[in-house]
C-alpha positions, -999 to +999 in steps of 0.1 A: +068-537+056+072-507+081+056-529+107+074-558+105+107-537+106+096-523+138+091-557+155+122-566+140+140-541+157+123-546+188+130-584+191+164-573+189+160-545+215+142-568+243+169-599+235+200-578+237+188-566+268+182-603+282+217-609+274+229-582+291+217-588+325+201-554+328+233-541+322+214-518+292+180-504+300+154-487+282+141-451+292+116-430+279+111-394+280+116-372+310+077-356+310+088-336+343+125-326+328+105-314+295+077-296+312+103-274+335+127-264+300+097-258+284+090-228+311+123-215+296+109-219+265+134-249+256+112-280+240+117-307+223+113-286+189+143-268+195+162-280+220+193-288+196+190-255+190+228-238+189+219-210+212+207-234+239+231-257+236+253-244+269+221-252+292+206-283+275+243-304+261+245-316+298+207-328+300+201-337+260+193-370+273+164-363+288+143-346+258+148-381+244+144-418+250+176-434+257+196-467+268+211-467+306+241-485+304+256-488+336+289-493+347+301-526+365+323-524+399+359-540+391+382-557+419+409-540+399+393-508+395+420-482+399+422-446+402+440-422+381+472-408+396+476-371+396+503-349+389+491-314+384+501-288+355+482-254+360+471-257+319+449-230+326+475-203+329+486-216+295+484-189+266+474-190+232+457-167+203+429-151+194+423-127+166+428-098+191+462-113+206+470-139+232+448-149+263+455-171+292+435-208+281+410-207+309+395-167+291+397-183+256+381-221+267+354-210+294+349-174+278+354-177+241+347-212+233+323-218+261+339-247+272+319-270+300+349-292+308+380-307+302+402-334+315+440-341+302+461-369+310+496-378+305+514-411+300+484-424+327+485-400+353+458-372+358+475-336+351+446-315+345+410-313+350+383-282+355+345-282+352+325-248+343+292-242+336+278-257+369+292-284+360+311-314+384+336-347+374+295-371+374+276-349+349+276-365+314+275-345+289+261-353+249+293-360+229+273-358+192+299-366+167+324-382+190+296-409+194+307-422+157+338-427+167+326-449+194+308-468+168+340-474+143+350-489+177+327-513+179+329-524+144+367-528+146+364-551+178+337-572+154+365-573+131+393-586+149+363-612+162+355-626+128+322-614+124+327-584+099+346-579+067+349-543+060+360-550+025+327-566+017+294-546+005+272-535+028+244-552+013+257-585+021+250-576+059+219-551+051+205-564+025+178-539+027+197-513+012+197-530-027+188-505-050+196-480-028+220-454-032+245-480-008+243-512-027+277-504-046+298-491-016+314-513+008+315-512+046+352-496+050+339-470+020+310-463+046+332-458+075+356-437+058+325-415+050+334-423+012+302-437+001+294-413-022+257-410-005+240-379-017+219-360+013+201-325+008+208-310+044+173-293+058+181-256+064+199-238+088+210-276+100+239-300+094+219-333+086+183-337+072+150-337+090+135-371+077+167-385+096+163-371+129+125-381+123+136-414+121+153-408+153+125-395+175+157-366+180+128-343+183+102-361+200+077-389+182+084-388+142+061-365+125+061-386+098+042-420+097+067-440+069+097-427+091+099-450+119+133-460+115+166-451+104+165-484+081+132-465+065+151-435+057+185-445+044+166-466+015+156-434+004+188-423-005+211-422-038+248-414-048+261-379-060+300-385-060+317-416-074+319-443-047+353-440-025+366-405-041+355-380-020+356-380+020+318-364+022+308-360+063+274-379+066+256-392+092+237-417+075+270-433+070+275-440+110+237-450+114+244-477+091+278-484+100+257-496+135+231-511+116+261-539+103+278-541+137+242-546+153+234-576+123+270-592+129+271-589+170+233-603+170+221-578+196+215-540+199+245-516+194+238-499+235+243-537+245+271-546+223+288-515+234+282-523+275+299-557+267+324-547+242+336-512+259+316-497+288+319-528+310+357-524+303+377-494+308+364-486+344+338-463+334+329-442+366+293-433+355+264-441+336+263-436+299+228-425+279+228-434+247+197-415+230+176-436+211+141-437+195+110-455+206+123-489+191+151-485+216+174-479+183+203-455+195+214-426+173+250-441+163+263-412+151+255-387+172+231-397+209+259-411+232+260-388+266+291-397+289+309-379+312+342-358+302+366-379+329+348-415+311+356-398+277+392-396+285+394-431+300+384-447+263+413-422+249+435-439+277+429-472+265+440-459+228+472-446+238+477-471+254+477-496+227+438-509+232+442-518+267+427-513+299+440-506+333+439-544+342+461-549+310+434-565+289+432-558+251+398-542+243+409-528+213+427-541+182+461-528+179+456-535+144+427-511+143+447-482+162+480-485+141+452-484+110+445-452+121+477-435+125+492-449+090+462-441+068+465-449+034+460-433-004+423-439-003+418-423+027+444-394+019+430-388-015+397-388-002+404-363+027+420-333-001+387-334-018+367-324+008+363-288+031+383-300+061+418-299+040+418-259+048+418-270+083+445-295+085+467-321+065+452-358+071+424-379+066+394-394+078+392-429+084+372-454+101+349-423+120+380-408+133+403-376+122+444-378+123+452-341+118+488-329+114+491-298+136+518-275+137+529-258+169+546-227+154+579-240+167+585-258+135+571-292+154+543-308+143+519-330+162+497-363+147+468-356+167+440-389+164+409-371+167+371-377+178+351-347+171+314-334+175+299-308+169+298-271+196+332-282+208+331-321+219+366-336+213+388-363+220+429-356+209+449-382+210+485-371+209+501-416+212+536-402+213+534-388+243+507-406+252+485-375+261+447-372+262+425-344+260+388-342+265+365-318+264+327-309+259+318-277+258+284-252+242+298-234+223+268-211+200+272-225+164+278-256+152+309-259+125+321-222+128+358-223+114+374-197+141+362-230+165+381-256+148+412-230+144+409-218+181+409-257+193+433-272+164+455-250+159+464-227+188+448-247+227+454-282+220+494-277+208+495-251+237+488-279+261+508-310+242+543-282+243+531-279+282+537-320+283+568-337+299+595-349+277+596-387+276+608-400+307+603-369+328+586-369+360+557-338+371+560-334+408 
């Protein structure tokens, strides 16, 4: 069985690639990238590790094998027009009082970079960390969101219903812990999937294993991810409790790859990559069946990062006015529902913020201390990625940053609740022009 699924997946690879006119293309391992971190004793063991994370987020791609997707030259292809707001002189708190943005993002936060735009024009950008506008950088859990994405494009396609079980696209996964949850339940994280974390980490082992996150798997039966999500069973009732897995994006890729007919790197250069004007290449990590880690492997740059969060404030389109995403996807988002709401108060996020989760994406309502409050639509990783989405004022903000542990709460409060309503107050009103 385990080596006919491997062939499986690799007929897959090899014919999405055809399709794609070498738009996608396969890379292993960088033995000369690994061999110089390894000096510095960074290897492939421990790379992921949260105290090197400022040195090796930028070059995570290259521990790994991963998919080159390159970006296609457009006729219409159109800069961003800039109207500068100094952000950095901003202020904001800390537990020991307020600091200008630029001490508490590069200093406190170690922030790598950051790009903000406004109703389409460019008001803000800085790179730190040696970094400059071309270096991608690994987005981790941002990456599901990217994912939902290309599930909801399959959607408004005809290929997927969401309300369906997953089993009737991956039928693998009967008598699995999955055969009773649907695919929305999935991508709402409500699946009810039980996973024992591995210690000191946010996921288990055997998945990353799966993943080749780590170099080769250690384990002969774990080749691929399809191998270890059978493995799994439930410990909450199904569509209850919002319960942050990855397993549930990895499959979530698995269905948009069995609808789409082709690998999720080349469904995402045809569906997305090849459409919002992408300046540089995107690396999607990936294992040694050229399977990319869906939920958390995708490496762009910060300025490409806020071009897909253009395209969602601006109602799913591009520059050249053409609808890559759904509207009804977007507006989804932003009105929730009870599941989703329900689901969200049950789990450990509610201390954060009121909201939900929904479709691999976050709509937090954030207070500014002026008795506003902002409905931020949110794509998150892990050591400080994020994408906030503010649609009313149509304002983006990416960043990527390194910061030394990987869900610490004064993180999320720093970002959430004190930088990222510092710079929507710092926003034009609607209509007003930034000279």
């Amino acid at each position: 069985m385990k080596k006919s699924i491997s062939h499986s997946v690799i007929g897959l690879f090899f014919a999405g690639l055809c399709s794609t006119t070498h738009a996608v293309e396969f890379k292993s391992t960088n033995a000369d990238f690994i061999n110089q971190a390894a000096t510095f004793g960074v290897t492939q063991d421990n790379w992921d590790d949260a105290a090197n994370a400022a040195a090796t987020f930028p070059n995570a791609y290259q521990f790994t094998s991963h998919m080159q997707i390159v970006p296609t030259i457009k006729s219409w292809k159109q800069e961003w027009n800039y109207a500068p707001i100094n952000l950095l002189e901003l202020s904001a708190s800390d537990l020991d009082g307020e600091h200008r943005l630029e001490v508490l993002l590069r200093d406190r936060l170690k922030n790598h970079s950051m790009v903000v735009l406004n109703r389409g024009k460019l008001v803000h950008q800085h790179f730190f960390n040696g970094y400059d506008l071309n270096q991608t950088h690994l987005q981790m859990s941002v990456t599901k969101s990217f994912t939902a994405m290309l599930a909801a494009i399959s959607v408004a396609e005809g290929k997927l219903d969401m309300s369906q079980p997953i089993v009737s696209y991956l039928p693998e996964l009967i008598d699995s812990g999955f055969e009773d949850a649907t695919v929305q339940e999935v991508a709402d994280m409500r699946s009810g999937i039980g996973v024992k974390f591995t210690q000191g980490k946010l996921w288990d082992d055997r998945m990353t294993e799966a993943q080749d996150w780590n170099g080769d798997s250690k384990y002969p039966n774990m080749r691929s991810i399809m191998d270890y999500a059978k493995l799994l069973d439930n410990h909450r009732p199904i569509g209850k409790v919002y319960d942050y897995l990855d397993i549930n994006t990895e499959l979530l890729g698995k269905v948009v790859e069995k609808v789409q007919g082709k690998p999720l790197a080349a469904v995402f250069a045809e569906k997305l990559w090849h459409k919002i004007d992408a300046e540089n290449p995107a690396r999607w990590m990936a294992n040694r069946n050229g399977e990319v880690v869906a939920s958390g492997g995708l490496n762009i740059t910060t300025r490409d990062l806020a071009r897909i969060g253009q395209v969602i404030v601006n109602g799913g389109k591009n520059f050249a006015g053409e609808q890559v995403l759904p509207v009804a996807f977007i507006e989804s988002l932003i009105q929730g529902n009870d599941k989703v709401r329900h689901a969200w108060r049950q789990g450990k996020e509610f201390k954060l913020a009121k909201g939900w989760y929904q479709d691999q994406f976050r709509v937090l309502h954030i207070a500014n201390g002026k008795g506003e409050t902002y409905k931020v639509l949110a794509m998150v990783g892990i050591h400080g990625q994020i994408l906030a989405l503010d649609l009313e004022s149509q304002t983006v903000i990416a960043m990527n940053s390194g910061f030394g542990d990987m869900e610490p709460p004064r993180m999320a409060l720093m970002v959430f609740k004190q930088i990222i309503p510092a710079i929507l107050d710092a926003m034009p009103v609607t209509g007003a022009d930034v000279d």
